[in-house]
C-alpha positions in Angstrom: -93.3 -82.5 450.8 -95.9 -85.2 450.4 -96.8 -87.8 452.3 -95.1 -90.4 450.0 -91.9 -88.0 449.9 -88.8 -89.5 451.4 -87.3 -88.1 454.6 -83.8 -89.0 455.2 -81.8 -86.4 454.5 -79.5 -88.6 452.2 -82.4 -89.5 449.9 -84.1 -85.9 449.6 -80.5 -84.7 448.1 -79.6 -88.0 445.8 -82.7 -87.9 444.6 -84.0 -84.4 444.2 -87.1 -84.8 446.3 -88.0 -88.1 444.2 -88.0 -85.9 441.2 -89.6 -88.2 438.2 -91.3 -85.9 434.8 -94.9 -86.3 434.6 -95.1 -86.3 430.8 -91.3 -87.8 430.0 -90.4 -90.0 433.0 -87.2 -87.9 433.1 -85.5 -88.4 436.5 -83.3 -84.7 435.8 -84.8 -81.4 436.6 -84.7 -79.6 433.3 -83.6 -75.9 432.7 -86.5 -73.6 431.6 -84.4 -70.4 430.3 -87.7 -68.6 429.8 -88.0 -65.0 431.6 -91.8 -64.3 431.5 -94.8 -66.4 430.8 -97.9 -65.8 429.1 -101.2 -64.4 430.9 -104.5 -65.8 431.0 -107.2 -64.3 428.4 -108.3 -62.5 431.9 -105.1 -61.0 432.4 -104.6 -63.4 435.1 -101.5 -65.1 436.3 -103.2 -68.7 437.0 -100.1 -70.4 436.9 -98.2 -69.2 439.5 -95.6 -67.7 437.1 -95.1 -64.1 436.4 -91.4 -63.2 435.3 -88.2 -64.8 436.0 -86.7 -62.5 438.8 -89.4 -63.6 441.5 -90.6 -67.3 439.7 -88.7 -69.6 437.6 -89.4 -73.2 437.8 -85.5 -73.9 437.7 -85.1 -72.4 441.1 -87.9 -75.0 442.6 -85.6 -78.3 442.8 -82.6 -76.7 444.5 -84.7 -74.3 446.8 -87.5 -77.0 447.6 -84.2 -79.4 448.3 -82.7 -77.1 450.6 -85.5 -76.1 451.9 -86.3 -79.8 452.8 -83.1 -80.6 454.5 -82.4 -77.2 456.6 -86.3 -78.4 458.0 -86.9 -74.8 456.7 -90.3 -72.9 455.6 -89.1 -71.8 452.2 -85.1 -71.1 450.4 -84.7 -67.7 448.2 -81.4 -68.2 446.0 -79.5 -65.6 445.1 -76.9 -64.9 442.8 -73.5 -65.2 445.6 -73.2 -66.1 448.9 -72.3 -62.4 449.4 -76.3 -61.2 447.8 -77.7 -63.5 450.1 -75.8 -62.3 453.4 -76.5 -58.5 452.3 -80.4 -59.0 451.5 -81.0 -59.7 455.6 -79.2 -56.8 456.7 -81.2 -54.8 453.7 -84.2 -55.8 454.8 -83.6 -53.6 458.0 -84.1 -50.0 458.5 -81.6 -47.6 459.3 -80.5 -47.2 463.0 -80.7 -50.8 463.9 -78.1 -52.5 466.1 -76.9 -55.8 465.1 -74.2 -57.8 465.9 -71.5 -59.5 464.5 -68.8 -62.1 464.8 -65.3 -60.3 464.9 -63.5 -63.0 463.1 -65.8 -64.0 460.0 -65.5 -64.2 456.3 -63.3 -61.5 455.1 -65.7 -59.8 452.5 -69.0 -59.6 454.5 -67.0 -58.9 457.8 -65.8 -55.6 455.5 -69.5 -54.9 454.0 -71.1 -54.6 457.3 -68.0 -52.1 458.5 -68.5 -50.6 455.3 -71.5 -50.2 453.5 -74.2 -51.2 455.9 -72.6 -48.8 458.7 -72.7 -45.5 456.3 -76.4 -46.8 455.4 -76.7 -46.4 459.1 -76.8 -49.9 460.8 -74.8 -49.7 463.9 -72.8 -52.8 463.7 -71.1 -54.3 466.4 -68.3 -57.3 466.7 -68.3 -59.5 469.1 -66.5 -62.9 470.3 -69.6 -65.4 469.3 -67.9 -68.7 470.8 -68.5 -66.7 473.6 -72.0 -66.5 475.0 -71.6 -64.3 478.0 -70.0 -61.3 475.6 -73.1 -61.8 473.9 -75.5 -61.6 476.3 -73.5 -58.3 477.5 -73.3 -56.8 473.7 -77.3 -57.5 472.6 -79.3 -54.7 473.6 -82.9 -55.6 474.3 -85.1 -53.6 471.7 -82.7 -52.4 469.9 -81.0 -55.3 468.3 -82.7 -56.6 465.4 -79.6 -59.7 464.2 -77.6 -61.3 465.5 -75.1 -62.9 462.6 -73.2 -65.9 463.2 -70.5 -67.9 461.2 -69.9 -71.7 462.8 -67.6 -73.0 462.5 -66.0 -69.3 461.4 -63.7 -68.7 459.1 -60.4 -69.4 458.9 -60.0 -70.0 462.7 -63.1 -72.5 462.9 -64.1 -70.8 466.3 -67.6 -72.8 467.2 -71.0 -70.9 468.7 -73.1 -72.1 470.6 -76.3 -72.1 468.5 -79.0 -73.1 471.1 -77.1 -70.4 473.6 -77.0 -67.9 471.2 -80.9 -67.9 469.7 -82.0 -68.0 473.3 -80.4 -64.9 474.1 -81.2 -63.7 470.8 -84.9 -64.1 470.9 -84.8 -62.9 474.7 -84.0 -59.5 473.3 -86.3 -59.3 470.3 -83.5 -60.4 467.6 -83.2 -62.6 465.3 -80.5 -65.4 464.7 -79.1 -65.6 461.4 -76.6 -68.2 461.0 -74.2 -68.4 458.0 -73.6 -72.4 457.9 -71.9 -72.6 454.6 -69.0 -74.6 456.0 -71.1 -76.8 458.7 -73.6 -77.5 455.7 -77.0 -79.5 456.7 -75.2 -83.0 456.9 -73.5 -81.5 459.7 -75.4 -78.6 461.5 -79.2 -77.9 460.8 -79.1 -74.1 462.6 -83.0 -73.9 462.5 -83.5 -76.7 464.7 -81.2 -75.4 467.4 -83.2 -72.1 467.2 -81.9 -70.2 464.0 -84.7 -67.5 462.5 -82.4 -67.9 459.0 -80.0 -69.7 458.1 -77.4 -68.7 455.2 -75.3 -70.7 452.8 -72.5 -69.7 450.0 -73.8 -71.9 447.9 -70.5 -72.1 445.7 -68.9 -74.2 448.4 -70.3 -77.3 449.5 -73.6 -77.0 448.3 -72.8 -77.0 444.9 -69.4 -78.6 445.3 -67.6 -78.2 441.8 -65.9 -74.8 441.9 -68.1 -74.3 438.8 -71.2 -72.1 440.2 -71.6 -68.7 442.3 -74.3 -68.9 444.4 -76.2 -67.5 447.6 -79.2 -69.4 449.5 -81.2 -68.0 452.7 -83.7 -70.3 454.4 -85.9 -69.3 456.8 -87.4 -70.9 459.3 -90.9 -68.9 458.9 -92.7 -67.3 456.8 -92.9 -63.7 458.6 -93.1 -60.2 457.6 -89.4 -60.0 458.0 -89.0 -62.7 455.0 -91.4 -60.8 453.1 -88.8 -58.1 453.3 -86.1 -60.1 452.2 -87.6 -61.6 449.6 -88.3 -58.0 448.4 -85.0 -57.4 448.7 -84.2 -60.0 446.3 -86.8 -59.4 443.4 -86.5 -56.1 443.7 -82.5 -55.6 443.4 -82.5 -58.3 440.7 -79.4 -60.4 442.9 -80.9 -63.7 441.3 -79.3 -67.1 439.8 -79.5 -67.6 436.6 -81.4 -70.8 435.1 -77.7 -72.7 434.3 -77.0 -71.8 437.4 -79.6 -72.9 439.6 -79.9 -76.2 437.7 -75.9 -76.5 438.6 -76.7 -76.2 442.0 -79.3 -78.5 441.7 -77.0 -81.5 440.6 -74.6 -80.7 442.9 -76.5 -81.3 445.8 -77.2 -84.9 444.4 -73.4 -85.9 445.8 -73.9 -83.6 449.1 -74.0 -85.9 451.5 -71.3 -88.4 450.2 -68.6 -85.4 449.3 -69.0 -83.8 453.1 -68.7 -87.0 454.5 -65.6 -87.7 452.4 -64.2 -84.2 453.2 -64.7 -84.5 457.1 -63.2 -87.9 457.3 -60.2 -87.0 455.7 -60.4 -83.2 457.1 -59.7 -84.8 460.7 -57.4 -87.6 459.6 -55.0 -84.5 458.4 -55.2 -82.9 461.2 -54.6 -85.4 463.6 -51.5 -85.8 461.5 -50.8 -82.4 461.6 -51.0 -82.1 465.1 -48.0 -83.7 465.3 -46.2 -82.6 462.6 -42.6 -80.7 463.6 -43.1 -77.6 461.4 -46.6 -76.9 462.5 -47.1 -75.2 466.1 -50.7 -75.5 466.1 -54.0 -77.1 463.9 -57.5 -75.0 464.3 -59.8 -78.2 463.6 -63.1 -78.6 465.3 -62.7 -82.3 465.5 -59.9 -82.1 467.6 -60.3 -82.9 471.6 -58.2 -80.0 471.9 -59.6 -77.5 470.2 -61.6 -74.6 472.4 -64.8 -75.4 470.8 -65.0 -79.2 470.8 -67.5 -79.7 472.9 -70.1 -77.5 471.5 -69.0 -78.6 468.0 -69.7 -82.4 469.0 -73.2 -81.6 470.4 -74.7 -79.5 467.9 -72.3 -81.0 464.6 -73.9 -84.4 463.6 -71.4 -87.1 461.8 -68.7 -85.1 461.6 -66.8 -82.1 462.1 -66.6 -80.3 457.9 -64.1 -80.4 455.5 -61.9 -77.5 456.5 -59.0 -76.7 459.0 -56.0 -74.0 459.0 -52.4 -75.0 460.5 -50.1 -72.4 461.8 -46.6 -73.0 461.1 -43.9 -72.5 464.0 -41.7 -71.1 461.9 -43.9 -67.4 461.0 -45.4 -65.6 457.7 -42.8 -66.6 455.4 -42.2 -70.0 455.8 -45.7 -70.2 455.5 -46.0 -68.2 452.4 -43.2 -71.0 450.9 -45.2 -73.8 452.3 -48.0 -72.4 450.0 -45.1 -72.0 446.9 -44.1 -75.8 447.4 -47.4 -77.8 447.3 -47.8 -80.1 443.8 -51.9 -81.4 444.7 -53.0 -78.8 446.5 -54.3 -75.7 444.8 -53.2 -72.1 445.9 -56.6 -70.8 445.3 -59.5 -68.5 446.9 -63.1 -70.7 447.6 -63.3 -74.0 449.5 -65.5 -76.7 449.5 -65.1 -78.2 446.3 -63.8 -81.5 445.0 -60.6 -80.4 444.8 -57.9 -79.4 447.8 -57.2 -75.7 448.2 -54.6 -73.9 450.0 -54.4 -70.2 451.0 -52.1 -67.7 452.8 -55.2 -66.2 454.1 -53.7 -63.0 455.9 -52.2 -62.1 452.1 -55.3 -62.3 450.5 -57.4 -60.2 453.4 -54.7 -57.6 453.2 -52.4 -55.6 455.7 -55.6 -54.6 457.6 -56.6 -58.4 458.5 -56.9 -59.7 461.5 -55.5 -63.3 460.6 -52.1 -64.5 461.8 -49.6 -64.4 459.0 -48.5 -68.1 460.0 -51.6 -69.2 459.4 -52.6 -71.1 456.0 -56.2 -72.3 455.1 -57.1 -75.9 454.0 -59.7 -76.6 452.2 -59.8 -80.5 452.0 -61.4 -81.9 448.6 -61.8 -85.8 447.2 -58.2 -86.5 446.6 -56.4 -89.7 448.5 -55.6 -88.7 452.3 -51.9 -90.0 451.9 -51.6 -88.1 448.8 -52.9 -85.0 450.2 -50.8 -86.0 453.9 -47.6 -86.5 451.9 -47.4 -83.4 449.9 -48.3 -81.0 452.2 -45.2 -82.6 454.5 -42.9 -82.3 451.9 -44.1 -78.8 451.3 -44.1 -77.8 455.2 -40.0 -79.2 455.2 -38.8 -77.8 452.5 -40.1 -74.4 453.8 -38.9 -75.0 457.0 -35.1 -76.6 456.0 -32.0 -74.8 457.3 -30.7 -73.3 454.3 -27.5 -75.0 453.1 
């Protein structure tokens, strides 16, 4: 950034770091599809530019955004949220310890289990919200990450960042944070202590349902990012130009759709809290919920766009409340501008560790009472004697 860059957060994403065209004035980012770029007579790469799976001057605006508002050294993006998780864990060697949250998303929770144990990680769960278990499960030495999701998916549980990266760095870890629900106008993991921090781009970041994306940020330039990086030019798990320009223009509404999304995220569930078909809402925002108070000391301005209810009466009126919704979507993904829904123990499968009363909201742009109104009528009709 220079000196005559602007620094509120708000401004770097609206305004894609001041972003102005030297030769056309143009206020856009344009795409450059390009995948190599021509040598000097000296064989010489003066230009910075080589080939388009390590350097492509689309990537620059969203990374250099992201970058600027995580308060981060430099951003790799990647072609999913799920290439970006993997490329930390690929950047290790083979008998390393690292641990894990045991509720997290579904997919990467079964990659590490899977793949990344047969490689020969040794891979350990562990209740994050709780600091003590993980000052028991890190072994000094021997632990190389420690992976957190905050708030986690779909129960929202809440870690202690600032906790977590000082027992982290006590034993010679890392902390690498997945943030993708938080996003940077909540949370900023890397001033709380975070090595890395981790975003499915495809959710918030980008915003639209419309992209696939992955972005790590780290909060130095080490050896170990070296590694990662290598990791991503040399597996090829890269955006591709559309893409990263995608990504680009959606952070330009960042800060206004979160906003928008919390605000109405913690209206519904204050609503919800006292709805008569729902025995409990897993909202961050709520006084009640277990991790309130480390959610309103490290989340700034509000408390993200997502929440799961649990309905009192089990798995299938739940599954029905999902059948009977008109606005919101029964789809997979969150963070976009539309409201999804999502039996989340169906999708994960009989092996999941989700209750089966338990349906995910993702909360999008739509008018609160709208999205209030026909979720209640949904929630009653599932839950009406049958005549």
């Amino acid at each position: 950034m220079t000196a005559d860059t602007p620094h509120r957060p708000e401004t770097i994403a609206a305004g894609a770091l001041g972003y102005e065209d030297a030769g056309s004035g143009a206020i856009i980012p344009p795409i450059q599809p390009s995948t190599t770029y021509v040598r000097d007579p000296d064989n010489a790469y003066r230009r910075g530019r080589v080939y388009a799976r390590a350097d492509n001057p689309t990537f620059d605006p969203a990374a250099q955004t992201i970058t600027a508002l995580e308060g981060g050294a430099d951003t790799l993006l990647f072609a999913s949220g799920m290439a970006a998780a993997t490329a930390v864990f690929q950047a290790l060697d083979p008998g390393d310890h690292v641990l894990m949250p045991e509720i997290m998303y579904w997919s990467f929770r079964n990659w590490l289990h899977g793949p990344a144990a047969r490689w020969g990680l040794r891979v350990q769960g562990v209740d994050m919200s709780d600091t003590d278990a993980v000052r028991a499960a890190i072994r000094p030495g021997e632990t190389k990450i420690v992976w957190v999701e905050t708030p986690a998916n779909p129960l929202w549980s809440v870690t202690d960042l600032a906790a977590v990266a000082e027992i982290a760095h006590a034993a010679g870890a890392r902390l690498a944070v997945d943030s993708t629900v938080a996003t940077p106008v909540h949370t900023r993991p890397l001033s709380l202590g975070a090595d890395i921090v981790m975003h499915a781009a495809t959710k918030y970041l980008n915003g639209h349902s419309d992209v696939v994306a992955g972005t790590l940020t780290a909060a130095v330039k080490d050896e170990f990012w070296s590694r990662v990086k290598a990791v991503q030019t040399q597996q090829g798990g890269i955006l591709g130009s559309f893409e990263a320009w995608l990504l680009q223009r959606g952070l330009r509404t960042l800060f206004a759709r979160v906003r928008w999304q919390s605000a109405a995220a913690l209206d519904l569930a204050e609503r919800l809290s006292a709805h008569p078909a729902v025995a409990a809402v897993l909202y961050p925002g709520l006084p009640g919920f277990p991790g309130h108070g480390v959610a309103a000391k490290q989340m700034q301005g509000g408390f993200g766009g997502m929440l799961s209810i649990r309905v009192k009466a089990g798995t299938e009126a739940a599954i029905a409340t999902a059948a009977n919704v008109r606005i919101w979507r029964r789809a997979t993904s969150l963070g976009g501008v539309e409201s999804l829904i999502e039996h989340r123990s169906s999708v994960e499968g009989p092996t999941s560790p989700i209750p089966g009363d338990l349906l995910r909201l993702s909360v999008g742009l739509e008018a609160v009472d709208d999205l209030y109104d026909d979720l209640d009528a949904a929630l009653r009709a599932a839950t009406a004697p049958a005549s």
